[in-house]
C-alpha positions as CSV (number, residue, x, y, z in Angstrom):
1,X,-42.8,-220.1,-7.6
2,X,-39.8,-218.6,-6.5
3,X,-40.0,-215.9,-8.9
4,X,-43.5,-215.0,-8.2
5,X,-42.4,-214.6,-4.3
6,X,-39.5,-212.1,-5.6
7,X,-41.9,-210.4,-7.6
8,X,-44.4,-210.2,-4.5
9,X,-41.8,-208.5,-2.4
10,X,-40.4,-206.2,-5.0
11,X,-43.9,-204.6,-5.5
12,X,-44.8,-204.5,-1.6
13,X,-41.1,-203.3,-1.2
14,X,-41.8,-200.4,-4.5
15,X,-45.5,-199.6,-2.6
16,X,-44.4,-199.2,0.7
17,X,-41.2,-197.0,-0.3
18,X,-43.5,-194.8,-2.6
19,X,-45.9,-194.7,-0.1
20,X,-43.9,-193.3,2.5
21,X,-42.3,-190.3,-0.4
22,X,-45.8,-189.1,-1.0
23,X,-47.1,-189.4,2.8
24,X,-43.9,-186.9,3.4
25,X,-44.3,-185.0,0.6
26,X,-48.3,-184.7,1.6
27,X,-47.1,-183.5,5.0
28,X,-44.7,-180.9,3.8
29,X,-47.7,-179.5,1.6
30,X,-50.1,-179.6,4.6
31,X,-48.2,-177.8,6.8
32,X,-47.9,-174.9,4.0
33,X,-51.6,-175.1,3.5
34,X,-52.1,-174.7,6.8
35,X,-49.8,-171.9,7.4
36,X,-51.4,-170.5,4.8
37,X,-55.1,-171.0,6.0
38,X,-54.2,-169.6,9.4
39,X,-53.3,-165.9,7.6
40,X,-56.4,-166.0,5.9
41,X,-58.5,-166.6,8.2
42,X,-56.9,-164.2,10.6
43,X,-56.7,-161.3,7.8
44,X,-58.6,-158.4,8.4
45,X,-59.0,-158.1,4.7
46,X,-58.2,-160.4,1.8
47,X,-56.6,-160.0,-0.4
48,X,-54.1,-158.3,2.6
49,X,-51.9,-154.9,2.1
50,X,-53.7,-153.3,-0.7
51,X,-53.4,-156.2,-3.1
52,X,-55.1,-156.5,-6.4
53,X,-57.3,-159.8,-6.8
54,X,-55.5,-162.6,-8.2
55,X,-55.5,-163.2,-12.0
56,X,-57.5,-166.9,-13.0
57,X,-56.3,-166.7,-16.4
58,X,-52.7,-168.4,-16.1
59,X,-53.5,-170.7,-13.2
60,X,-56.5,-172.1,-14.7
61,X,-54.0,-173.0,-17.9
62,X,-51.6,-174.5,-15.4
63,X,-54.4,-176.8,-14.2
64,X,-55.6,-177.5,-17.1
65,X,-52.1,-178.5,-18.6
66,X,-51.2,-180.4,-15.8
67,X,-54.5,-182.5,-15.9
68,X,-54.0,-183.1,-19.2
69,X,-50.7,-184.2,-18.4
70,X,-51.8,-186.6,-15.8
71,X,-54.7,-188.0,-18.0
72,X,-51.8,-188.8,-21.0
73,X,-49.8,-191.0,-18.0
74,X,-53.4,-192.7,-17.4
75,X,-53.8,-193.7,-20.8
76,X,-49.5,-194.6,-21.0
77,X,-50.2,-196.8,-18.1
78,X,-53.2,-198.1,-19.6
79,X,-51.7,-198.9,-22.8
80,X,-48.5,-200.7,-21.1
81,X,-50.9,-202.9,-19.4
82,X,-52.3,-203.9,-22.6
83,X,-48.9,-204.9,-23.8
84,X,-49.4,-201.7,-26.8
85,X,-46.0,-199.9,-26.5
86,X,-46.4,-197.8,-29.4
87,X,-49.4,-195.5,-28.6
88,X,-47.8,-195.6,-24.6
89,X,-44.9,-194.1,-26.2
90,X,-46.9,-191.3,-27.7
91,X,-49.1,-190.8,-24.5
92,X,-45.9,-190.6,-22.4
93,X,-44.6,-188.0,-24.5
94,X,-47.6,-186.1,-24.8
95,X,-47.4,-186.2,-20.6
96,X,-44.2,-185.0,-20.9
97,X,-44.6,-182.3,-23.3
98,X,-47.4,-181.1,-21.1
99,X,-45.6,-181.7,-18.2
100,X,-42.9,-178.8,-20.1
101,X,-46.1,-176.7,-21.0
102,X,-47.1,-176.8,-17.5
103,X,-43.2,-175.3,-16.6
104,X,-43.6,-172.8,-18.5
105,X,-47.4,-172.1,-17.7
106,X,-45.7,-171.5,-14.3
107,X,-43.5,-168.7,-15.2
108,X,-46.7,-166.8,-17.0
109,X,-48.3,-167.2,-13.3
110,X,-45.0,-165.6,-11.9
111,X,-45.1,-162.6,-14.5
112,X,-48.0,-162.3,-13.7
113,X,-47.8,-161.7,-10.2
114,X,-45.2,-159.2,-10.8
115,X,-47.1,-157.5,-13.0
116,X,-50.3,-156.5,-10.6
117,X,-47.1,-156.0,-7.9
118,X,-47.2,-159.1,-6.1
119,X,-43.8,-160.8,-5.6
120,X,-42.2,-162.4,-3.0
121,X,-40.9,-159.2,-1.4
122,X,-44.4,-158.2,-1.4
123,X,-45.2,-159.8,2.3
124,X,-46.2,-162.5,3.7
125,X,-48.8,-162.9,0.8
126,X,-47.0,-162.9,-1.9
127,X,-44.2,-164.5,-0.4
128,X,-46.2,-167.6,0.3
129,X,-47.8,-167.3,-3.4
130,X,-44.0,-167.9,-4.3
131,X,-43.3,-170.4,-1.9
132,X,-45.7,-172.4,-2.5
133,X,-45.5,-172.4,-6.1
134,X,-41.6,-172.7,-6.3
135,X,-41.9,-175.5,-3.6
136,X,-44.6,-177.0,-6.0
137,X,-42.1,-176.9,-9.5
138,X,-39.4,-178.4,-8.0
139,X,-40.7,-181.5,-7.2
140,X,-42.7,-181.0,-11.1
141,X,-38.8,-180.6,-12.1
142,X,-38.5,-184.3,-10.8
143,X,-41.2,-185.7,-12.3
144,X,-40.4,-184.4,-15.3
145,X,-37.0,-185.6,-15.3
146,X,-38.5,-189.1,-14.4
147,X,-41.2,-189.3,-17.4
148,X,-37.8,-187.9,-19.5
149,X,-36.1,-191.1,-17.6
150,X,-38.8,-193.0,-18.6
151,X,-38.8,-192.2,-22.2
152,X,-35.4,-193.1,-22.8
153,X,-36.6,-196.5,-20.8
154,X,-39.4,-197.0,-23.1
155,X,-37.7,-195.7,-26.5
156,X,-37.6,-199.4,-27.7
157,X,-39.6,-201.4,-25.5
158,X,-41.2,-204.6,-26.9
159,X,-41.3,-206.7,-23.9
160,X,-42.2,-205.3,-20.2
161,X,-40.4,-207.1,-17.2
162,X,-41.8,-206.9,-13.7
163,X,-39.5,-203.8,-12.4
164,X,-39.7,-202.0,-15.6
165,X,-43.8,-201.9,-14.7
166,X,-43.3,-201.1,-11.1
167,X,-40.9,-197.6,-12.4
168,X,-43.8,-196.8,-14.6
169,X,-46.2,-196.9,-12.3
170,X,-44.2,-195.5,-9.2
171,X,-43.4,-192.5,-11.6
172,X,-47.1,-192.5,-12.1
173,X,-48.3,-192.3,-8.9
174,X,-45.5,-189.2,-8.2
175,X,-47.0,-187.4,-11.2
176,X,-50.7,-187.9,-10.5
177,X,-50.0,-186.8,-6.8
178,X,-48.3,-183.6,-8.6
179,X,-51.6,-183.0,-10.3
180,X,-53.7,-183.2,-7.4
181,X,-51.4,-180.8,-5.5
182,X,-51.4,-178.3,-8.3
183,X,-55.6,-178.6,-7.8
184,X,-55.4,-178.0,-4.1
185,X,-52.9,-175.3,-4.3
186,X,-55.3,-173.6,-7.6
187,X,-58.2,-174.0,-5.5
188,X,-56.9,-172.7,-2.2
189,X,-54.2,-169.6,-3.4
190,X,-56.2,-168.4,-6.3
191,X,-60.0,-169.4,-6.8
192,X,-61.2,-169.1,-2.8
């Protein structure tokens, strides 16, 4: 019984204190999408300064990557549920590798921008491109370093204790969040 109760207040503890990262991590994305919203909506013409449209081609891969990413955690999460360690390793490092793939998807994006002469000495535009997007792989730079973290962790895995679980899926919930930021941000720089 005592146990159980431990276990009850680890997990509330573990939801409450991810919680709390994502709600700040949500607000500091907010206010950029709003800052950003504001100069387009008050832009004479879009794109501003002369600009060239923005290329789909890289950002689409990026989103794709990254969904693909978040789909392999899913199914790692899925599988560690079932107690099947061996094809959650193999979905967590297919998450990671496409996690990697999604890293350097992002530099494409960035030659990209260079290339049709947007960078983040460009103005206001491009330098909230940047911004954002910079903003945006750092924290992907920590959640890749925690689904690295949690390979090592998982490596030889054949029983799953309580706090091992919450990690996985706390790490989860950070990635999938990453995903859904990566839409937002695809949606709102590049496709509107």
């Amino acid at each position: 019984m005592e146990n159980q109760k431990a276990k009850n207040i680890q997990t509330i503890q573990s939801s409450i204190t991810m919680t709390v990262l994502l709600v700040s991590f949500s607000m500091l994305f907010g206010t950029l999408f709003m800052g950003y919203m504001v100069y387009r909506v008050r832009a004479t013409a879009w794109p501003p300064m002369g600009m060239n449209d923005l290329s789909l081609f890289y950002p689409s891969v990026s989103t794709v990557v990254i969904a693909l990413s978040s789909i392999a955690f899913y199914f790692f999460e899925q599988q560690i549920n079932l107690k099947k360690f061996s094809p959650a390793r193999l979905y967590l490092l297919s998450s990671l590798f496409l996690g990697l793939g999604f890293c350097l998807s992002q530099v494409m994006v960035w030659k990209d921008l260079a290339l049709r002469g947007i960078t983040q000495g460009s103005g206001i535009f491009g330098s909230m491109i940047y911004g954002f997007t910079w903003i945006h792989i750092a924290h992907v730079a920590v959640g890749v370093t925690l689904l690295v973290w949690l390979v090592i962790k998982f490596k030889n895995v054949s029983v799953l204790n309580h706090q091992d679980s919450l990690k996985a899926k706390n790490v989860g919930m950070f990635w999938h969040f990453l995903g859904l930021v990566w839409l937002l941000m695809y949606l709102i720089l590049f496709v509107f």
